[in-house]
N, C-alpha and C positions, 0 to 999 in steps of 0.2 A: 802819660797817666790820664785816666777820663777822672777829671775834676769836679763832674755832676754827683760822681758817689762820695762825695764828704760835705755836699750841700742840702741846705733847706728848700723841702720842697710845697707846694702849695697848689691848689688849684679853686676853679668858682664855688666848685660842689662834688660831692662824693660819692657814687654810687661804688664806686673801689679806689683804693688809696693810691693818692698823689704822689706817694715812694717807690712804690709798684714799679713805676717807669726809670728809678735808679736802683734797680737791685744789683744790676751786673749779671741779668740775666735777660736775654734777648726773646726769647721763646714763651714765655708765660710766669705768672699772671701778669694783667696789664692796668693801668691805670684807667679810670671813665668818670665821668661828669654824667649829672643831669642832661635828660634834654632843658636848653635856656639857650639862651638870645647871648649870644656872645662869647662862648667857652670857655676859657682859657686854664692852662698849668703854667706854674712860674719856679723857674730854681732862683736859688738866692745868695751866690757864692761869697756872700759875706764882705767881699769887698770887688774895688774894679778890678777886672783882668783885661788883655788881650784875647780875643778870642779868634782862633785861627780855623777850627772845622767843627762842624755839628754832624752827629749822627743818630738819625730816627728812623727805628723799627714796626712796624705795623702790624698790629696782632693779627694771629694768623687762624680765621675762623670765616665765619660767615658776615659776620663785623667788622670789615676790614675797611668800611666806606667812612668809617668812624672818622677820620684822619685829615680826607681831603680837604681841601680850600685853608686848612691851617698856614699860617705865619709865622716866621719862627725872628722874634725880634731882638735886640740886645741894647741896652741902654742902662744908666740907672734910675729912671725912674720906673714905678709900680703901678700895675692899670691903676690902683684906688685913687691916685694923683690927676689933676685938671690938667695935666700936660697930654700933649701929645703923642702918641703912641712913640718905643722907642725906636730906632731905623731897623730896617728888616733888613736881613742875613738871603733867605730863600724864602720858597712859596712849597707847602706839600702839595702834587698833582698827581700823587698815584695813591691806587685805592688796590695794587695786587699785596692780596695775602703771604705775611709773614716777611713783606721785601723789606732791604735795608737800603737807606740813602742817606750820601755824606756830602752834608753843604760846605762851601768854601766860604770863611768868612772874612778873611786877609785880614785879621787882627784887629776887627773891631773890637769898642772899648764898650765895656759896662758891670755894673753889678749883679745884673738879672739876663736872665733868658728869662723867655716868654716865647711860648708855643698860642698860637689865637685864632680860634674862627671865627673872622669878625662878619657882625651883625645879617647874623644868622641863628633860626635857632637849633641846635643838633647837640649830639653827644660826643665830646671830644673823646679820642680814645690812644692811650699812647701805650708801645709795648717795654721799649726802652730807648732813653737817650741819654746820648756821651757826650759831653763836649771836652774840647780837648783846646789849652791854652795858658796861658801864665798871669800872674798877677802884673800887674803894672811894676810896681817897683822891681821886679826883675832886671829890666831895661836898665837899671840904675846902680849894678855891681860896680864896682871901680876896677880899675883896667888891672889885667890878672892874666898869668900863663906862662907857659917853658915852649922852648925854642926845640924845633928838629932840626932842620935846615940855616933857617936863615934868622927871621926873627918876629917875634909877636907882640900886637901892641892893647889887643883889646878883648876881653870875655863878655860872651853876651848870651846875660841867661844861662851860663852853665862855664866851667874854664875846661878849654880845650885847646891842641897843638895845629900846630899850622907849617904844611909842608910847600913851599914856593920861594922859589928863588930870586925874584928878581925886586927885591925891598917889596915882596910882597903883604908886609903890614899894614902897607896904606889900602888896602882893601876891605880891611874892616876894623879902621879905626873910628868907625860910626862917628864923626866928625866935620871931618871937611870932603865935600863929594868932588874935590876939584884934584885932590889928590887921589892917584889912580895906582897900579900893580898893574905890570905890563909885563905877557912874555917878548919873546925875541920870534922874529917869523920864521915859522915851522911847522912842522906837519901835527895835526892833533896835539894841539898846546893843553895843557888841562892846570887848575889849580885844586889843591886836594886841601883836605880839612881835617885834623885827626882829635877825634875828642881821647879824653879817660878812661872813660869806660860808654858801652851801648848807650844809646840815644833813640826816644822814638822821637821822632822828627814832622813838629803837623807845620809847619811852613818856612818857607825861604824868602829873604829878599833881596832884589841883586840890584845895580845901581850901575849902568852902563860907562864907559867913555863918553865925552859928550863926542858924537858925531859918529859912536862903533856900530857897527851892525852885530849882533849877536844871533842871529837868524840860524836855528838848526842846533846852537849848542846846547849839550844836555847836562841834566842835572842827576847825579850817583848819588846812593844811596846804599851800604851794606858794611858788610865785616870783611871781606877779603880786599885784598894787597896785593894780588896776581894783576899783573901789567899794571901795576900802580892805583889800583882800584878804580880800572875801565870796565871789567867786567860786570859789576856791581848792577844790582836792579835798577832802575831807571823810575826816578819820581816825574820829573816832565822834560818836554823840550822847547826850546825859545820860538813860538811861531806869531808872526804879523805882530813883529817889535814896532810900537807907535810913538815909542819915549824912550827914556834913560832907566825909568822906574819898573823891574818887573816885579812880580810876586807868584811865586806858586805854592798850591797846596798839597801836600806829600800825604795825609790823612794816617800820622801816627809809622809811617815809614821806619823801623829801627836800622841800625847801624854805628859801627866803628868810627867811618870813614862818611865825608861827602866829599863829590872830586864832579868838577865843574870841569866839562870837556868841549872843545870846540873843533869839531870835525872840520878837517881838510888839511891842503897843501901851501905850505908858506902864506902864513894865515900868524895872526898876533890875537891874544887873549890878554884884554884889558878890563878890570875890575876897577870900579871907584868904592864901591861897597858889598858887603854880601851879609845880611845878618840871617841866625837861624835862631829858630823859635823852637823849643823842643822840652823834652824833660828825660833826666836818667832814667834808664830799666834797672828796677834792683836787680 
C-alpha cells in the first residue's frame, strides 16, 4: 500500500498544489514551488514508520529539470526546526521526462519525508510520489500464527504460515540471532514463507549463520506452488556477502509465498533470522 496517499502534505510555496504529487496519479498534474532558495515538499504521515522504498516520478514536459539535485530525506524533525536536516534515503540525478525511480530505504525511521533542493534557488517540481512502509509499532504484534509443516513462533507485521522442516522457527523468532534453522545438505535447499492472503512485499531482512556464506541464494517472490514455489519471480540475489546482516528491497513485490533458495549440490541452508516488511493486497 503507498502510504503517501492517506498523508499530509505540504511544501515552501505554491505555484501548484502540494497533493498533486499524491494523487495516485503518475502522469499529470504535478506539484511546483516558487522559484526560492531552498525548495522543498514535505509529507507528514502522522506518526513514525519504517520506511523501506520511495518512488518519484518526473513530470513529463519540457520541465522535467524541475527535479534534479533534490533529496529525498526521512526523519522526524520539520525543515522549520533548528535541527539538522533529517538523514537522506537517495539523491534525484535525472532530469528525463516522465521517468520513474525507486529508492531503497532499508527501513528508515521517521515521521516525515522531505523531498529538498538545498541551497539553491529553483522550482521544485514533483509528478507523484509513493512511499511504501509500515508504522513502527507494527514491529510489535505478539507472537501469532498456524503451522504447515512443522511449526511457528513469530508474526511480523502481518500473521503468516511457515513451511520448513528442520525447527525452522528459530528463523524468525526475531529474538536471539544465535539461534539458527538449518537444512540438511542437499541439493537446492530452500526455506519458503506462506502468508494468508497476497502480500506486496517492499523489503526483506535476512540474518546469516555466523560463519555461512549465502553467496548466489535467491530471494522468491509470487503466488504459485509449482516446484515449491522456485518458479516464482525473483526479488534479489545474495551478492559480496560482507556480514551476517542482509537487507533487500523487493519495491511492493506481491505474492502468496516467499521461498529463500540456495542453489547447488550438497550445500546447507542456515537462517538465524528473516523478517518481511510488507502489507495485504485487499
Amino acid at each position: 500500500k503507498n502510504i503517501a496517499l492517506f498523508a499530509k502534505v505540504t511544501q515552501s510555496s505554491t505555484v501548484e498544489k502540494a497533493d498533486l504529487a499524491t494523487d495516485g496519479n503518475r502522469v499529470s498534474p504535478c506539484s511546483l514551488t516558487e522559484n526560492q532558495l531552498s525548495p522543498w515538499w514535505m509529507l507528514d504521515l502522522h506518526k513514525p514508520h519504517k520506511i523501506s522504498a520511495i518512488t518519484v516520478t518526473n513530470r513529463n514536459d519540457s520541465f522535467s529539470e524541475r527535479v534534479f539535485g533534490a533529496e529525498i530525506r526521512i526523519g522526524n524533525s520539520t525543515l522549520s526546526n533548528e535541527t539538522e536536516f533529517n538523514p537522506k534515503c537517495g539523491s534525484i540525478t535525472f532530469t528525463k521526462a516522465g521517468y520513474t525511480q525507486t529508492y531503497c530505504c532499508k527501513g528508515m525511521e521517521g515521521r516525515y519525508v522531505i523531498i529538498v533542493i538545498p541551497e539553491r534557488y529553483r522550482n521544485l517540481s514533483l509528478c507523484e510520489v509513493e512511499v511504501y512502509g509500515v508504522p513502527e509499532e507494527c514491529e510489535k504484534l505478539p507472537n501469532d500464527g498456524r503451522i504447515m509443516h512443522c511449526s511457528l513462533w513469530r508474526s511480523y507485521c502481518f500473521h503468516f504460515f511457515l513451511s520448513f522442516c528442520n525447527d525452522s522457527n528459530n528463523a524468525i523468532d526475531s529474538i536471539d540471532s544465535s539461534t539458527c534453522s538449518s537444512t540438511a545438505f542437499e541439493s537446492n535447499p530452500w526455506w519458503k514463507l506462506e502468508f494468508s492472503k497476497t502480500h506486496a512485499i517492499s523489503r526483506i531482512n535476512i540474518t546469516s549463520k555466523a560463519g555461512a556464506n549465502l553467496e548466489g541464494t535467491e530471494i522468491l517472490i509470487g503466488n504459485s506452488l509449482v516446484n515449491n514455489g522456485l518458479g516464482n519471480p525473483k526479488c534479489a540475489t545474495v551478492k559480496n556477502q560482507t556480514g551476517r546482516d542482509l537487507s533487500f528491497c523487493c519495491n511492493g513485490m506481491k505474492g502468496f509465498y516467499v521461498v529463500i533458495l540456495f542453489p547447488g549440490n550438497n550445500v546447507s541452508l542456515a537462517l538465524c533470522d528473516v523478517q518481511v516488511i510488507g502489507i495485504p493486497v485487499p
